[in-house]
C-alpha positions in Angstrom: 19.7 -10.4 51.2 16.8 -8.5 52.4 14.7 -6.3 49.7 11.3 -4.4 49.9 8.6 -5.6 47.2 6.5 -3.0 45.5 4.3 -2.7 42.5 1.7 -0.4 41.2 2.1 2.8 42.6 0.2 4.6 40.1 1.4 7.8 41.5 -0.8 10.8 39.5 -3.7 8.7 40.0 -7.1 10.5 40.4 -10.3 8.4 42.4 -13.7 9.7 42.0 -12.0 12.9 40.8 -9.9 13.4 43.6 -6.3 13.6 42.9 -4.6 11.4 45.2 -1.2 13.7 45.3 -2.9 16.7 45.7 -5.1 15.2 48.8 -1.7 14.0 50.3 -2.4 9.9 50.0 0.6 9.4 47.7 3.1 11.9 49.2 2.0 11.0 53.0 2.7 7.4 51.7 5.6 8.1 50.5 7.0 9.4 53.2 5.8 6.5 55.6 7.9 4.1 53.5 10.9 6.0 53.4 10.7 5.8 57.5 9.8 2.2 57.1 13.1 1.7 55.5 14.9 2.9 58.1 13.8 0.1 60.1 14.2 -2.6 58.4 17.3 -1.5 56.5 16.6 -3.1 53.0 19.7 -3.6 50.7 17.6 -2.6 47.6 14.0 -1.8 47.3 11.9 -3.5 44.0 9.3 -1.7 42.0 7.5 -3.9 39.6 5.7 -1.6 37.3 3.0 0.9 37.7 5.4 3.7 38.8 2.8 6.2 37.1 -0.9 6.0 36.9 -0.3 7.2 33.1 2.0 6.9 30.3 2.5 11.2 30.0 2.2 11.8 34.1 1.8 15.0 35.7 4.5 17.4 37.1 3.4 16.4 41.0 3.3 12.8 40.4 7.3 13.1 38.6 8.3 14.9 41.1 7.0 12.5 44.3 8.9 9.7 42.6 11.8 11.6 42.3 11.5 12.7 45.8 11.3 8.9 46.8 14.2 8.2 44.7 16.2 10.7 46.5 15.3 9.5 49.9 15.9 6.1 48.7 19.4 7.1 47.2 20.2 9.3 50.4 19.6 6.1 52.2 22.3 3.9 50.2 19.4 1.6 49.1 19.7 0.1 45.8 16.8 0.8 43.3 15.2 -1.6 40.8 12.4 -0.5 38.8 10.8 -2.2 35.3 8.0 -0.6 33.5 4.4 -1.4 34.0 1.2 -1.1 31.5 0.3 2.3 32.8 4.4 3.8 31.9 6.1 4.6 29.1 9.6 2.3 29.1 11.0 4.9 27.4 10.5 7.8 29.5 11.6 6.0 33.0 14.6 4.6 31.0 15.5 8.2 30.4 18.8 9.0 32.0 19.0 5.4 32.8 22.8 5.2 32.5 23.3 8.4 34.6 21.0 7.1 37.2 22.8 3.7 37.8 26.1 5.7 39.1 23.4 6.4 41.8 22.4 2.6 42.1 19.0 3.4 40.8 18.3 0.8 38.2 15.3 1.0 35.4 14.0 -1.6 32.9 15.1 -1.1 29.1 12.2 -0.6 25.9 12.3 -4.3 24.7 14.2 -4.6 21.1 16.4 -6.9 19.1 17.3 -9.4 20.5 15.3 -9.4 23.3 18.0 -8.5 25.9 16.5 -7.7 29.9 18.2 -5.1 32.1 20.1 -7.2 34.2 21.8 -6.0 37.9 23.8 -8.2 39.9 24.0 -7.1 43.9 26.0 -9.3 46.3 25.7 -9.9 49.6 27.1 -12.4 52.3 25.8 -15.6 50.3 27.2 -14.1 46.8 26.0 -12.6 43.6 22.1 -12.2 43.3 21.4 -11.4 39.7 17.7 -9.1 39.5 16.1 -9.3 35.8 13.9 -6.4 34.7 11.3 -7.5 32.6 9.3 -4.5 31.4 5.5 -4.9 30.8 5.3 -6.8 27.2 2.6 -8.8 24.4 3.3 -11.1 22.1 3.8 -8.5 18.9 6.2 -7.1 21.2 8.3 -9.7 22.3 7.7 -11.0 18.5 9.2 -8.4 16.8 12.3 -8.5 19.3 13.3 -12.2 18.9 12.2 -12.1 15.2 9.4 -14.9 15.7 5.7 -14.6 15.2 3.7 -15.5 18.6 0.6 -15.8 19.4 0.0 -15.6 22.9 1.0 -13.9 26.2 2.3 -17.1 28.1 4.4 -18.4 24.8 5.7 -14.5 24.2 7.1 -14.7 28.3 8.8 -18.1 28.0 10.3 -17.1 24.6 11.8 -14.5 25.9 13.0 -15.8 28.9 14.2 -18.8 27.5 16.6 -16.1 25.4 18.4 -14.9 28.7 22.0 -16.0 29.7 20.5 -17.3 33.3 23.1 -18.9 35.4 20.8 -21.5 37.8 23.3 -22.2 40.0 23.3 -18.6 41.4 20.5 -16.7 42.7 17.9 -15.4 40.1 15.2 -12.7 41.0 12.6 -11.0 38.6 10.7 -7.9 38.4 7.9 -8.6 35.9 4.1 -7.0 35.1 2.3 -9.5 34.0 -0.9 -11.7 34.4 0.1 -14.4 35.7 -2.4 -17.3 36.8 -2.5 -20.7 38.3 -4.0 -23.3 35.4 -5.4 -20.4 34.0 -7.2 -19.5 37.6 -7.2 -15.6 38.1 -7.5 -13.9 41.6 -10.8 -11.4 41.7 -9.4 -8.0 40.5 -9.9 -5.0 42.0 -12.0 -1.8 40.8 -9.0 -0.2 39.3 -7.7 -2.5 37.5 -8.4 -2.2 33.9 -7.3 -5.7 32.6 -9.9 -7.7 30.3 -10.7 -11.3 32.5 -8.8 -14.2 30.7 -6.3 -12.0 28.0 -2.9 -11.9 28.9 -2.0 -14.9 31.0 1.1 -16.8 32.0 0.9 -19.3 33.9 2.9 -19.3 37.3 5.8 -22.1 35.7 7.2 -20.3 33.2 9.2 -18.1 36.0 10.5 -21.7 37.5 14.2 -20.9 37.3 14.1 -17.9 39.5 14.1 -17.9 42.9 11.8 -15.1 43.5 9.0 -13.5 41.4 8.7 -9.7 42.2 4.9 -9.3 40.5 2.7 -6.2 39.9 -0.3 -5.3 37.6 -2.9 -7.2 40.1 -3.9 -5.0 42.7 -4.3 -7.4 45.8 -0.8 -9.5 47.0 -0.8 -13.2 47.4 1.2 -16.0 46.0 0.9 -17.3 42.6 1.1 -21.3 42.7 4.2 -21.1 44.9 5.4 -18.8 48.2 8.2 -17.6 45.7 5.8 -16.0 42.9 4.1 -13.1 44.7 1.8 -9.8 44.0 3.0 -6.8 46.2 -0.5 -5.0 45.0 -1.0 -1.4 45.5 0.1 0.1 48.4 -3.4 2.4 48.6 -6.9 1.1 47.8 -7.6 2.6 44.4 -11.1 1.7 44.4 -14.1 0.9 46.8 -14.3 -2.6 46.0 -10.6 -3.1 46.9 -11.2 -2.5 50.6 -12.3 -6.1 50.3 -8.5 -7.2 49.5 -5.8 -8.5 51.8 -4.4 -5.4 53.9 -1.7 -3.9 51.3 1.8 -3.2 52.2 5.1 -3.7 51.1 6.7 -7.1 51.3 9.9 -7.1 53.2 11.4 -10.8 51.5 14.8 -12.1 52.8 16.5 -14.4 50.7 19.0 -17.1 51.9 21.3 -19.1 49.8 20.6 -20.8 47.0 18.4 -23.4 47.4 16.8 -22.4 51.1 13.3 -21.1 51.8 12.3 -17.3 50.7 10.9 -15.6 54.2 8.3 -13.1 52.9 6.1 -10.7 55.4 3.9 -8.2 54.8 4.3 -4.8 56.2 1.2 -2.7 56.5 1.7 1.2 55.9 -1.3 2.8 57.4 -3.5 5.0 54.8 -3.9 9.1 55.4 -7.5 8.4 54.4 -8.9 5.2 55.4 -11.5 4.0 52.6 -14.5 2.7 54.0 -17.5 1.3 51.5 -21.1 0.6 53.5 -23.8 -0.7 51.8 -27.4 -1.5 52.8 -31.1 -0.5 53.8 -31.5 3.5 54.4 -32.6 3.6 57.8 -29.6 0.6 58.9 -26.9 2.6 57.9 -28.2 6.1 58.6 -28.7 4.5 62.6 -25.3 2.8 62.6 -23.1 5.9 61.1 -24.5 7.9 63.5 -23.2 6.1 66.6 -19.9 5.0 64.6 -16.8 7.1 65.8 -14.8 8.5 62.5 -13.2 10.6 60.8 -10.8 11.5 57.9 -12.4 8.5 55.9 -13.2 8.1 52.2 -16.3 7.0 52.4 -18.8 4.9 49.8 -22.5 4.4 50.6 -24.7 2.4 47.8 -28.1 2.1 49.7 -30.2 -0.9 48.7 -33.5 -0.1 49.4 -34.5 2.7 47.9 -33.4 5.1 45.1 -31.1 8.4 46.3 -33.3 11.7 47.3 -31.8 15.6 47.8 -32.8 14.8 51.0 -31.0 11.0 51.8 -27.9 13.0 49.9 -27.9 16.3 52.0 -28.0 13.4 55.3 -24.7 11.6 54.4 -22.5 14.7 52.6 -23.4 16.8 56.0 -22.3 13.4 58.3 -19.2 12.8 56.6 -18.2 16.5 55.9 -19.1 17.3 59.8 -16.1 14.3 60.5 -13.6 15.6 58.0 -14.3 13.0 55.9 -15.0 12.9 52.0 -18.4 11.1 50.7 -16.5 9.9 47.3 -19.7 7.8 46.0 -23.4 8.2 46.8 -25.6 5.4 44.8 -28.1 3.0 45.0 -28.5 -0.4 43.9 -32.0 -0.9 43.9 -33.6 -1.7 40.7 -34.5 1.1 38.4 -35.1 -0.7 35.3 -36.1 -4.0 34.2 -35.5 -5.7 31.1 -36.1 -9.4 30.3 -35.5 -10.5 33.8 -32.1 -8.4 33.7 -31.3 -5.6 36.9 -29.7 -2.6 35.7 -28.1 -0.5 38.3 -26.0 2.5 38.2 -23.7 1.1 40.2 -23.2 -2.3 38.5 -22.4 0.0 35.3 -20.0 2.1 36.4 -18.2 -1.0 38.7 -17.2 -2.0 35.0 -14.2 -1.2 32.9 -14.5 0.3 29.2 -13.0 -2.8 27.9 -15.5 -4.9 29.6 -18.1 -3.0 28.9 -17.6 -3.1 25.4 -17.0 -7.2 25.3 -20.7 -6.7 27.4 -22.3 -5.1 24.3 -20.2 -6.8 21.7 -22.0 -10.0 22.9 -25.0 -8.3 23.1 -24.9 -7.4 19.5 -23.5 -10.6 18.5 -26.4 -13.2 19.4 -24.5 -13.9 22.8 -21.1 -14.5 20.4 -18.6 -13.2 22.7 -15.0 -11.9 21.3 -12.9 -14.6 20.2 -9.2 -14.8 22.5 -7.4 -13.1 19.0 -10.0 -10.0 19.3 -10.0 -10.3 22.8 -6.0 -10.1 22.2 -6.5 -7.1 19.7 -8.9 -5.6 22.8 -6.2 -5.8 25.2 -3.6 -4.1 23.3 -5.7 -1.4 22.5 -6.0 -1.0 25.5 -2.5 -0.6 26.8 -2.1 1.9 24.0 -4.6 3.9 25.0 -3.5 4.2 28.3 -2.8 7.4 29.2 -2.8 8.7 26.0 -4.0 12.1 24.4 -5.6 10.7 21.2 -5.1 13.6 19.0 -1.4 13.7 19.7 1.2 10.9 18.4 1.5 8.2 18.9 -1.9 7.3 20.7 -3.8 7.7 17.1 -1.7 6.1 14.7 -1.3 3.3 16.9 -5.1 2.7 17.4 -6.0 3.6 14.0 -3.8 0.6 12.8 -5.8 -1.5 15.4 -8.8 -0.3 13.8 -7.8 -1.2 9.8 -6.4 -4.6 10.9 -9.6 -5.3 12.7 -11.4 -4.2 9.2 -9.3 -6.2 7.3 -10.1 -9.3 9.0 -13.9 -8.7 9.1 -13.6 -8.1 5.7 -12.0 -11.3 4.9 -8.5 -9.7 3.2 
């Protein structure tokens, strides 16, 4: 069986204030896939989570997925989706039984007992049964299976140990997870918004299955085997993720039981190429004026001196002259000092809230840093927040009760 590999779309996602829909990134991508199907005639086409950059997207970015699923449908290609961090389950499981008459398959919100979305497609070896594992935490998976846990990895294996998996056929799953090699984790990427060391699962609690279709880490590679895979992002989402593998789908084929998964790469060239220079003034201003380009997304952090009206008016008039788009303009030379400490502009705002706050927690603290339960607590605030408008429902209740159980316990009740 051959199947295409995706994760974290975030389509409706915004970069330096730039909507990448309305720019034409995300729909030009979009398109590009659809024709890359058509050449290497996938029987089904995996998206593991992400779908939306937020849990309440906007009209454009439902409307590009549906356009995808269309072409997909139009196509005959069979659809497998499970819900990431940034999406509500609920809202992509909408319609879900309506949908599958069209072979487009969704995860399910996770409840008693703890039951996965499960589609079986066949093909000249047999049945290959997919398993949609939506984005979950331990309270979550807890409260399904009736158990109290504790932690990420023993949440995952609970729950997949509670699944009617038949090992001597052909297992695939779609999951969104952070999953790590003896606790190892890749570099992330600037958009990712994951707190360094919550959330893990080791690589062997997916053992049984015969491929791992991963998203929620923004770069692809393997995870401890060639079978347990990140697709990433298909677009850089950040400046710091031009440093990543080239992105693409992965085009996997998948033999009988028991022979080696073939997986390749298949690079879908970005509208807007990012490109992020850094350096001394007078290097880079000499070298982008004898460098050929145009259409970029562009990043200059100079490293020599602080940024002046006139340095600024230089670069916007370069890039605009080339039709490209001077997203970030910064300096990383030292503008404070404070016991031996640089503080940069840039190194602030290369940080995520949630790390910033573990930053100044610390800070606070004596150098204590956040235990792995608050660290836990940290995380799922985090997910709740996503996307959410705080004065509506459910966004403050939910973190409100974060709040008063974090109170309680610093209280000592």
């Amino acid at each position: 069986m051959r199947f295409l590999h995706l994760a974290d779309l975030h389509l409706g996602k915004s970069i330096y204030g730039r909507s990448m829909v309305l720019k034409g990134d995300q729909p030009d991508w979009v398109d590009r896939f659809l024709e890359l199907t058509d050449q290497t005639k996938p029987q089904a086409v995996l998206i593991a989570g992400d779908v939306y950059d937020r849990s309440a997207p906007s009209a454009e970015a439902v409307e590009l997925f549906s356009r995808m699923l269309t072409g997909l449908a139009d196509r005959g290609i069979s659809v497998l989706v499970t819900a990431g961090n940034h999406d509500s389950a609920q809202r992509l499981a909408f319609l879900r039984d309506l949908l599958e008459k069209q072979d487009l398959h969704f995860s399910v919100p996770l409840t008693a007992p703890g039951k996965l979305a499960k589609v079986t497609l066949q093909d000249a070896c047999g049945p290959v049964n997919f398993w949609l594992m939506p984005y979950v935490f331990p309270a979550l998976v807890g409260e399904a299976l009736g158990e109290e846990l504790h932690s990420y990895e023993e949440a995952v294996r609970k729950l997949l140990a509670a699944q009617e998996l038949d090992p001597t056929q052909r297992n695939v799953i779609l999951a969104h997870q952070n999953v790590t090699v003896n606790g190892q984790e890749s570099p992330r990427g600037g958009s990712e918004t994951m707190v360094g060391g919550v959330g893990q699962v080791d690589y062997t609690a997916f053992d049984a299955f015969d491929y791992v279709a991963l998203g929620h880490i923004h770069a692809g590679y393997a995870v401890g085997r060639p079978e347990v895979r990140y697709a990433g992002s298909p677009l850089c989402y950040h400046f710091n993720e031009t440093r990543q593998p080239p992105k693409g789908p992965v085009l996997v084929e998948l033999g009988a039981k028991g022979t080696p998964v073939r997986t390749e790469v298949l690079q879908i060239p970005p509208l807007h190429p990012m490109t992020a220079l850094e350096g001394a003034y007078e290097d880079l201003r000499d070298r982008e004026l004898a460098r050929d380009s145009s259409g970029e997304y562009v990043s200059v952090v100079l490293t020599d001196r602080r940024i002046t009206p006139e340095i600024s008016d230089f670069f916007h008039s370069l890039y605009e002259s080339r039709g490209s788009d001077l997203m970030y303009l910064d300096s990383s030379y030292r503008i404070a000092a404070a016991e031996g400490d640089e503080l940069t502009v840039s190194k602030v705002r290369e940080k995520t809230l949630p790390e910033l706050f573990s930053e100044f927690y610390a800070s606070q603290r004596g150098g204590i840093d956040l235990s792995e339960e608050e660290q836990a607590l940290l995380q799922e605030a985090a997910f709740l927040m996503e996307g959410e408008d705080l004065q509506k429902e459910p966004g403050e209740k939910a973190i409100q009760a974060l709040l008063r159980q974090a109170l309680r316990k610093e209280a000592g009740k």
